[in-house]
C-alpha positions as CSV (number, residue, x, y, z in Angstrom):
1,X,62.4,60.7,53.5
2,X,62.8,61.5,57.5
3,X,66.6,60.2,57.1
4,X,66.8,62.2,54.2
5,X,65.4,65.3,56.2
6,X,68.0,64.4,59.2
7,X,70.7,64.9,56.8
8,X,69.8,68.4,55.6
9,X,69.1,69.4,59.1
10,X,72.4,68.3,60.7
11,X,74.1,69.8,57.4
12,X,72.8,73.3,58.3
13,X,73.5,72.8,61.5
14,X,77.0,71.8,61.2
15,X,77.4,75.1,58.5
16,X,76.0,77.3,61.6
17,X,78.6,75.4,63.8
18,X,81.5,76.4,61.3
19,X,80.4,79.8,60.7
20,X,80.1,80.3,64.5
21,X,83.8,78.9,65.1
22,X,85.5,81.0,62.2
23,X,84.0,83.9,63.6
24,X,84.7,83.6,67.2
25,X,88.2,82.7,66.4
26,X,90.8,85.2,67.4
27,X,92.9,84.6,64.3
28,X,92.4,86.5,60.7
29,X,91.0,83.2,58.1
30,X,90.9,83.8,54.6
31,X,90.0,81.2,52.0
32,X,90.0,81.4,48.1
33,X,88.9,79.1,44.9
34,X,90.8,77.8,41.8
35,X,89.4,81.2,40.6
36,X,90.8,83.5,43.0
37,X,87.9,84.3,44.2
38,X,87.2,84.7,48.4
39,X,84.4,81.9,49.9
40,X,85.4,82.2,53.4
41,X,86.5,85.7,54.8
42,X,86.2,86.0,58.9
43,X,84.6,88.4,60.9
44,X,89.0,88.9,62.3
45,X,89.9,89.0,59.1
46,X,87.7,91.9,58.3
47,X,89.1,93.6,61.1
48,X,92.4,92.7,60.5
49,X,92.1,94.8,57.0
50,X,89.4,96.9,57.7
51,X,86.8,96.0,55.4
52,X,83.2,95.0,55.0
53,X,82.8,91.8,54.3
54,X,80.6,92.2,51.3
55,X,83.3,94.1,49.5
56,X,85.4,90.9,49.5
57,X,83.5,87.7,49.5
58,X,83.1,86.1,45.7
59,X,85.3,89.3,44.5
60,X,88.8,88.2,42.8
61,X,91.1,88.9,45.5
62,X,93.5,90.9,42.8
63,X,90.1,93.1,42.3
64,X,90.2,94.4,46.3
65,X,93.6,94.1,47.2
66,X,97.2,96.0,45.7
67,X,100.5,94.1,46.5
68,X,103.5,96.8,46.0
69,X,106.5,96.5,44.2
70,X,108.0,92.7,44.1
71,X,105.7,91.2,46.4
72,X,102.6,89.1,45.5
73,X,99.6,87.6,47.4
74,X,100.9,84.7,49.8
75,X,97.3,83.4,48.8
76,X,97.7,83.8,45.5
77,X,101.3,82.2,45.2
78,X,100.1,79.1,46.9
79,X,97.5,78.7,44.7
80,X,99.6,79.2,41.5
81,X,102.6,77.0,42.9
82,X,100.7,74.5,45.1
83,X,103.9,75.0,48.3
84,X,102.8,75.5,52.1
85,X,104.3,78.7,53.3
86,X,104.9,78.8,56.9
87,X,105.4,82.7,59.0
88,X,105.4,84.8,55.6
89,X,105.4,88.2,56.3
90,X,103.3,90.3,53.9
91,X,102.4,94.0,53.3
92,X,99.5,95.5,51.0
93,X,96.9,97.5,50.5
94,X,93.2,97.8,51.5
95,X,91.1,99.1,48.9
96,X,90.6,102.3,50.5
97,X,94.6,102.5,50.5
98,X,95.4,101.4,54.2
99,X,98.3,99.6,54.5
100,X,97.9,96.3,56.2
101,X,101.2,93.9,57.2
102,X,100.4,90.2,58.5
103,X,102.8,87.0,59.0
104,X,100.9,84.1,57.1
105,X,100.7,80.7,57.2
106,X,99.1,79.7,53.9
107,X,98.4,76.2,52.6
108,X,96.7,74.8,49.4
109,X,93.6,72.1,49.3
110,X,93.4,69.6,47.2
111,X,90.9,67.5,45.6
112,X,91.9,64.3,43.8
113,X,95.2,66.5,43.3
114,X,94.5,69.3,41.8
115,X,94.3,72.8,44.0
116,X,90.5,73.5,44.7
117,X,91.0,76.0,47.2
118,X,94.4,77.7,49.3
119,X,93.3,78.7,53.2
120,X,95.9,81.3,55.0
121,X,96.0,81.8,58.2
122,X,97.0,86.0,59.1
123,X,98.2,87.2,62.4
124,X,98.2,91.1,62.4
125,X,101.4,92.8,63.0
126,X,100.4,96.0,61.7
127,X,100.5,98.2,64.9
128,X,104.2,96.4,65.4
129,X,105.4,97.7,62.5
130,X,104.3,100.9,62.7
131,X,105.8,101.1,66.0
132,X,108.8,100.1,64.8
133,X,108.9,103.0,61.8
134,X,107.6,105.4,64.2
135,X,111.0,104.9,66.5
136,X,113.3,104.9,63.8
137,X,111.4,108.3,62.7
138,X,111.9,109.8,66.6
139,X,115.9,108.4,66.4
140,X,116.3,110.5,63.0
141,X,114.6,113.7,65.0
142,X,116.1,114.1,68.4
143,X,117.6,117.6,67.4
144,X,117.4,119.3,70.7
145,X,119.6,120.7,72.3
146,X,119.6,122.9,75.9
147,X,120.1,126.4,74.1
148,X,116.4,125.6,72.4
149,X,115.1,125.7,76.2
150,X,113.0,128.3,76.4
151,X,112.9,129.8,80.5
152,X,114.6,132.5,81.9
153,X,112.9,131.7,85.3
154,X,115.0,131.1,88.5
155,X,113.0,127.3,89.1
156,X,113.8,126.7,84.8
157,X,117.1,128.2,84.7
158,X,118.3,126.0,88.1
159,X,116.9,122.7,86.5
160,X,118.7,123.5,83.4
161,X,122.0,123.7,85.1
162,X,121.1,120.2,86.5
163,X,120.4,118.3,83.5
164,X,123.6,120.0,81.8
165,X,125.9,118.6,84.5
166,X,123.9,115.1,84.5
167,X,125.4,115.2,80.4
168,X,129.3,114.3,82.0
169,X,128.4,110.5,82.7
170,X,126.2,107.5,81.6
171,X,124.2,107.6,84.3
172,X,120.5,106.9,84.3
173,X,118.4,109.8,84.2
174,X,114.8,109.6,85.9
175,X,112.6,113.2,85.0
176,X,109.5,113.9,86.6
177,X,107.1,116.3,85.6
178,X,103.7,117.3,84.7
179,X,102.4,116.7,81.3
180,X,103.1,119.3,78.5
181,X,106.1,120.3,81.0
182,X,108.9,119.7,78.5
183,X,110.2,116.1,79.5
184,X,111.6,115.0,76.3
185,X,113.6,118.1,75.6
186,X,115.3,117.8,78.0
187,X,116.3,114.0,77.3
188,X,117.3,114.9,74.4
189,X,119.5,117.7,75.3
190,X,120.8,115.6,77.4
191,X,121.9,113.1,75.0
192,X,122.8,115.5,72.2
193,X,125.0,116.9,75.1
194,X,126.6,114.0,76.2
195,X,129.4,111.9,74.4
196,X,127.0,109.5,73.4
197,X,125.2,112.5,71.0
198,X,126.8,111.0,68.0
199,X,124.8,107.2,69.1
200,X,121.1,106.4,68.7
201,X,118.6,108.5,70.7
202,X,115.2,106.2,70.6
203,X,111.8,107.3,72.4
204,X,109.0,105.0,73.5
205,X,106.0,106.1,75.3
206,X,105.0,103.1,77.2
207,X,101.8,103.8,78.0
208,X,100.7,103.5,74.5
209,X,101.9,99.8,74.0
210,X,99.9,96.9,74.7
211,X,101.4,94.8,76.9
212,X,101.2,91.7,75.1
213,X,103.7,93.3,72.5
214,X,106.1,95.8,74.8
215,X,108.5,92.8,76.0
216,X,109.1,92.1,72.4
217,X,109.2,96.0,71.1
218,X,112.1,96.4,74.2
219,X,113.9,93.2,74.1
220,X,113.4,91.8,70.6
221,X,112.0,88.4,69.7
222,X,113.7,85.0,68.1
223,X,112.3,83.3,65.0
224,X,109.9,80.5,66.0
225,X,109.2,81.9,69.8
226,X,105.9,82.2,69.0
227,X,103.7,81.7,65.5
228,X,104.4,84.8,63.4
229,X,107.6,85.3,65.8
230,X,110.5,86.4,63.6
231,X,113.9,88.0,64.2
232,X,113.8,91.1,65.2
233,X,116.0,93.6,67.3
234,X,114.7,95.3,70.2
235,X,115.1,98.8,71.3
236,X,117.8,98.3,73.5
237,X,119.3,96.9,70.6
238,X,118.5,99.7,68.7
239,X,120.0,102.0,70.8
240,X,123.0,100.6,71.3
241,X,125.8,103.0,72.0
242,X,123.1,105.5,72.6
243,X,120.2,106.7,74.6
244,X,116.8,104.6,75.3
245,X,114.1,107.4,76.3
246,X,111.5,105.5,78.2
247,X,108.1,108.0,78.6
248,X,105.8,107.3,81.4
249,X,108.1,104.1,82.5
250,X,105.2,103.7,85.7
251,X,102.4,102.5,82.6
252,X,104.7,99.4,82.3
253,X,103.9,96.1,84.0
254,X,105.4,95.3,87.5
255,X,106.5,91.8,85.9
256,X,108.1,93.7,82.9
257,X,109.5,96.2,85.1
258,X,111.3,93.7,86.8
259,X,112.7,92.2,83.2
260,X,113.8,96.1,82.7
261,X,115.5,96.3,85.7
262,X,117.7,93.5,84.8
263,X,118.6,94.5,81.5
264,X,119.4,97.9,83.4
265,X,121.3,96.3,86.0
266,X,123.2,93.4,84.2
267,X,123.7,95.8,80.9
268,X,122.3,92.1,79.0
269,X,119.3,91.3,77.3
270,X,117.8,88.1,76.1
271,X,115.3,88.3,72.8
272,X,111.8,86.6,73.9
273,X,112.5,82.7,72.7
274,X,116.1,83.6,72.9
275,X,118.3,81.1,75.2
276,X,121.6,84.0,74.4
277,X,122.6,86.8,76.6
278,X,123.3,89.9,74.4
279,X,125.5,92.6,76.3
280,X,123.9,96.2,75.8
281,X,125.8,99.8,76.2
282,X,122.1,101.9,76.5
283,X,122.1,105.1,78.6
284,X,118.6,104.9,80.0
285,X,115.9,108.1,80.6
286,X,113.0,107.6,82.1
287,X,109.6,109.8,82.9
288,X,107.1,110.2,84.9
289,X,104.1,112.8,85.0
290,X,103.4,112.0,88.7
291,X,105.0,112.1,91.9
292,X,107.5,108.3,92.1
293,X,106.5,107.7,95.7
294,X,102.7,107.8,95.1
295,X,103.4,105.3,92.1
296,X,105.3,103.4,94.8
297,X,103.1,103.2,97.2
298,X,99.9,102.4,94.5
299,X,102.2,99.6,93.3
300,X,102.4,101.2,89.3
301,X,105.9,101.4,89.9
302,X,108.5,98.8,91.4
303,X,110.8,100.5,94.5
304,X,114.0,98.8,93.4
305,X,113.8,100.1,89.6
306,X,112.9,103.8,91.1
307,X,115.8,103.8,92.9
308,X,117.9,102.0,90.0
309,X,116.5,104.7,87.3
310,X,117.0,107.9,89.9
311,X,120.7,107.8,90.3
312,X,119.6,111.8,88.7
313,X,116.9,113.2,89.0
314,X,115.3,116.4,87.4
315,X,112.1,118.0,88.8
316,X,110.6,119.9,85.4
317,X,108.6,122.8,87.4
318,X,104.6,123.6,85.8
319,X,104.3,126.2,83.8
320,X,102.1,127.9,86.7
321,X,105.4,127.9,88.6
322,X,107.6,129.9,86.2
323,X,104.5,132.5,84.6
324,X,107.7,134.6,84.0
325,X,108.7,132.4,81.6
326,X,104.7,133.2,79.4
327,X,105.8,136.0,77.8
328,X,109.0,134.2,76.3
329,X,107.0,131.3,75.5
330,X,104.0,133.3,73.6
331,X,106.8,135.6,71.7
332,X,108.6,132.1,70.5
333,X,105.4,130.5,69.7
334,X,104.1,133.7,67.3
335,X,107.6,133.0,65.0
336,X,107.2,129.5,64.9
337,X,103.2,130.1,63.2
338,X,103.8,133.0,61.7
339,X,106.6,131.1,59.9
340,X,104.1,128.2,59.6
341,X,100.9,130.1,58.6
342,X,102.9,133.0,56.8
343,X,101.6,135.4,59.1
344,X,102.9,139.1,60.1
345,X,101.8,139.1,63.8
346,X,103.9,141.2,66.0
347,X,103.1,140.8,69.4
348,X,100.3,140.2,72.2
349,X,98.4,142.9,73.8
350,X,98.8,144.0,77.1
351,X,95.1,143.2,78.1
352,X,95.5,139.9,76.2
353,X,98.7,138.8,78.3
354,X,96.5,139.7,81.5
355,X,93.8,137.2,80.7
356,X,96.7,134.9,79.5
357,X,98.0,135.5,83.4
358,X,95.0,134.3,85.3
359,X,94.9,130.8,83.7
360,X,96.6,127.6,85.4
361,X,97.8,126.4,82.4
362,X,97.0,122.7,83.7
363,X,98.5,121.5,80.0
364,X,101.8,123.5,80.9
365,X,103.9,124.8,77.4
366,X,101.6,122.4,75.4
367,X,98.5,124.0,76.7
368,X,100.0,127.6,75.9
369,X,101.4,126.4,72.3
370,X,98.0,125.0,71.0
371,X,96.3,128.7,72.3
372,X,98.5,130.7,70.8
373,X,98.0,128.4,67.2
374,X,94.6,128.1,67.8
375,X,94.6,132.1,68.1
376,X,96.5,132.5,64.9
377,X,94.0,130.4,63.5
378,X,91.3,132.8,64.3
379,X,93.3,136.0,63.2
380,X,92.7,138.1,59.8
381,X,94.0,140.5,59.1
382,X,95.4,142.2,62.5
383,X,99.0,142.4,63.8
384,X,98.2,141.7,67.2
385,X,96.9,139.3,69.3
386,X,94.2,141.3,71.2
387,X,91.2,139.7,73.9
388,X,89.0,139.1,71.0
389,X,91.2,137.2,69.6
390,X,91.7,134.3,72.7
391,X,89.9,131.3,72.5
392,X,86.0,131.7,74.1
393,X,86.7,129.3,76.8
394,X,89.4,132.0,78.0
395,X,87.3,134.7,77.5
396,X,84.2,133.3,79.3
397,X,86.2,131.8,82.5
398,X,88.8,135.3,82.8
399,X,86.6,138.3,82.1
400,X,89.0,141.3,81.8
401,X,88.8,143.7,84.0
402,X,91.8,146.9,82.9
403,X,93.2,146.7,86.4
404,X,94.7,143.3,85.6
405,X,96.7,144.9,82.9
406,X,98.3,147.0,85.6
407,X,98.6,144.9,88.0
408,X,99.7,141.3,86.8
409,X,99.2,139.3,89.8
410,X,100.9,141.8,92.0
411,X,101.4,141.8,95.7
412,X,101.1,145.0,98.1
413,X,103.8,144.3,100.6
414,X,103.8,147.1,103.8
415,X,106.7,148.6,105.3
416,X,107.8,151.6,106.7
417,X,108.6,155.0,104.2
418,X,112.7,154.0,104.9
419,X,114.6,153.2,101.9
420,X,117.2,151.8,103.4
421,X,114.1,148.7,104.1
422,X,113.5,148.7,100.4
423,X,115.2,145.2,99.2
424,X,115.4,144.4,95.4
425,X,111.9,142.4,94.4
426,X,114.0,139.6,93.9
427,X,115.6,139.5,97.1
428,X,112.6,140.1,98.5
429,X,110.2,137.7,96.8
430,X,112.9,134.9,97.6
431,X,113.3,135.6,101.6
432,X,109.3,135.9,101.6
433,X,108.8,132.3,99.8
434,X,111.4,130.6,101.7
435,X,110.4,131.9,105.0
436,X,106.4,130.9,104.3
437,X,107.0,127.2,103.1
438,X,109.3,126.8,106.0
439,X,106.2,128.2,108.2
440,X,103.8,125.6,105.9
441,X,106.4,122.7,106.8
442,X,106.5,123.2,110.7
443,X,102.4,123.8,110.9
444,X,102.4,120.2,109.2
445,X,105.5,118.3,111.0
446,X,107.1,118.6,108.0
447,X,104.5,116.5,106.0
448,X,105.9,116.6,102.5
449,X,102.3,115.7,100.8
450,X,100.1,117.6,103.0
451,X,102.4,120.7,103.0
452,X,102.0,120.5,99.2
453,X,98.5,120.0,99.6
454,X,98.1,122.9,101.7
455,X,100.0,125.4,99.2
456,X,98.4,124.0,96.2
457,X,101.8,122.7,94.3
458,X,102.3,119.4,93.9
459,X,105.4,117.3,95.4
460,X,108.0,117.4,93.2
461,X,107.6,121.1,93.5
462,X,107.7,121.5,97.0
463,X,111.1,119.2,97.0
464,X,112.4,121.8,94.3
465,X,112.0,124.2,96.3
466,X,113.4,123.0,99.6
467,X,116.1,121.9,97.6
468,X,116.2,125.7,96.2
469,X,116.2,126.8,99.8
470,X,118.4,124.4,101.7
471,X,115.4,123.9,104.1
């Protein structure tokens, strides 16, 4: 009786063990019966396809799951033909419609040899391939092109003529610039303007990919590298002949950066698992939202690849440093939703553009664009956007006083009643600016950060500017 009692004990301890395991396991485990019904289902499993476990254990797998067009269950097929199939890359359906893709390793169990149950092992790939249709989505849309470029602005209009020039050669192209600044337009004008328009122009954001999978999203991967590994091109690959946009290239790893500087350097790649050199003809753009040298000095970015990537460099000025530019921006952006909401709005009143004025715009044109649609949103029947129609937040922080209207951040400059002193305002304004900073500069021993500091812009700014000036 007591051995009998030791039995049963150390068989539900051992079930405890083996439920533990499965579910601490970082790998998806499905199990099914003769009947094609689930009897093991792991807690990564569930995550893997987003489901509760209840909806799929002792269900027919057929019942929960949809398998499109030719392709079948890689459980099911093992059951019905009895083969081990090794890295089988599968796509399906969730029952709440999510598509799900996993590369499988599925083998049957026998008993006395017949099939009694199939296991399959599922590494999630999902977020991979999304990736993957995501770029060849942002290749088939890189339609800009500089003459879309909305800025009339002296600082807009000078960085314009820049980027047009750096459209001649294949030279790498680092631009640096706040967020919502306009970045990626200007790649792409770039590229659309260069002789390489009619290649590839690919996009990746690099601060959105784990780095687990970015070496293998940039370089590719060889069949058999790793389990699941198959043969896949990279985005260099990809873009071969064209551009290779890389956003926010100081998210990447130092050790990966140093892999990208090679490929940059050697104009080669190797596919992780790959022993083969491939020869590459990429153009590459890089971004940045903050200053290079403070991502030098914090070690988020490596000093030989800044000065690899920089060979041009374009300094996108904030929005708060071109406000002329608002009222071009607020006119373009009541088309576009009035062609997207079929709305009849005309223009913006004048009180409306004086609250408008005060703001920072930290967001830059992004910030503006999702007022202005979030303004249409709020709109009946009027014709034009008025105070009551801004956003609260606007209204609360900028109280509008009618003086504003009037005076849109205006400046009383003194002089004497001789008109031979009076100087255009542009003249004017420019002399003024360029003779302040250089004050700015000698008070702080020409301190680049703490000059910038002082005047409330931040660096790249500042070197526009002295750049502007010749100081």
């Amino acid at each position: 009786m007591n051995d009998k009692l030791y039995d049963i004990e150390t068989i539900v301890g051992m079930n405890k063990l083996y439920k533990t395991l499965l579910d601490e396991v970082d790998t998806g485990i499905h199990v099914i019966n003769k009947n094609s019904k689930t009897i093991v289902y792991n807690r990564k499993m569930a995550e893997i396809e987003s489901m509760d476990r209840d909806d799929v254990l002792h269900k027919n797998l057929l019942d929960v799951f949809s398998f499109h067009g030719k392709q079948n269950s890689t459980l099911i097929e093992t059951l019905h033909t009895g083969q081990v199939k090794r890295r089988k890359k599968q796509t399906y359906f969730n029952n709440k419609g999510k598509e799900i893709t996993t590369i499988n390793d599925s083998f049957p169990i026998k008993n006395k040899g017949e099939i009694v149950a199939v296991v399959e092992i599922a590494k999630d790939v999902t977020q991979l391939e999304r990736m993957i249709k995501e770029n060849v989505l942002q290749k088939k849309n890189s339609n800009f092109t500089f003459d879309q470029i909305i800025g009339d602005s002296e600082p807009m209009q000078a960085v314009i003529e820049e980027a047009k020039r750096a459209t001649r050669t294949a030279s790498s192209v680092l631009i640096v610039g706040d967020t919502g600044t306009g970045k990626e337009l200007f790649a792409q004008s770039i590229h659309n303007g260069s002789h390489r328009s009619s290649g590839p122009f690919i996009s990746q954001n690099c601060a959105a990919i784990p780095d687990s999978l970015m070496e293998g999203l940039l370089f590719g991967t060889k069949k058999g590298a790793f389990t699941g590994a198959v043969d896949r091109p990279g985005l260099f690959e990809q873009a071969n002949g064209g551009t290779l946009l890389l956003d926010e290239i100081n998210s990447l790893d130092l050790a990966l950066q140093a892999k990208l500087l090679r490929a940059v350097q050697e104009k080669t790649i190797r596919r992780v698992g790959d022993m083969q050199e491939k020869k590459i003809d990429v153009r590459i753009i890089a971004t940045m939202n903050e200053d290079p040298i403070d991502a030098i000095n914090e070690r988020r970015l490596r000093r030989d690849l800044y000065y690899r990537l920089s060979v041009v460099t374009l300094l996108i000025p904030s929005l708060n440093e071109r406000k002329d530019d608002i009222w071009l921006l607020i006119n373009h952006f009541i088309d576009k939703y009035n062609a997207l909401f079929e709305m009849n709005v005309e223009h913006i009143s004048e009180a409306a553009k004086a609250v408008l004025y005060q703001h920072h715009w930290p967001g830059n044109v992004r910030e503006l664009e999702h007022t202005i649609e979030g303004t249409m949103n709020m709109i009946m029947d009027e014709n034009v956007i008025d105070i009551a129609n801004l956003p609260i937040s606007f209204l609360k922080r900028y109280p509008f006083h009618k003086k504003h209207a009037q005076t849109i951040d205006r400046n009383i400059i003194n002089f004497d009643n001789n008109k031979e002193e009076v100087q255009p305002l542009q003249t004017k304004m420019y002399e003024l600016e360029k003779a302040y900073i250089q004050r700015v500069l000698e008070v702080h021993n020409h301190n680049i950060s703490r000059t910038a500091t002082k005047l409330g812009i931040s660096r790249q700014s500042l070197q526009y500017r002295l750049k502007k000036f010749g100081l």
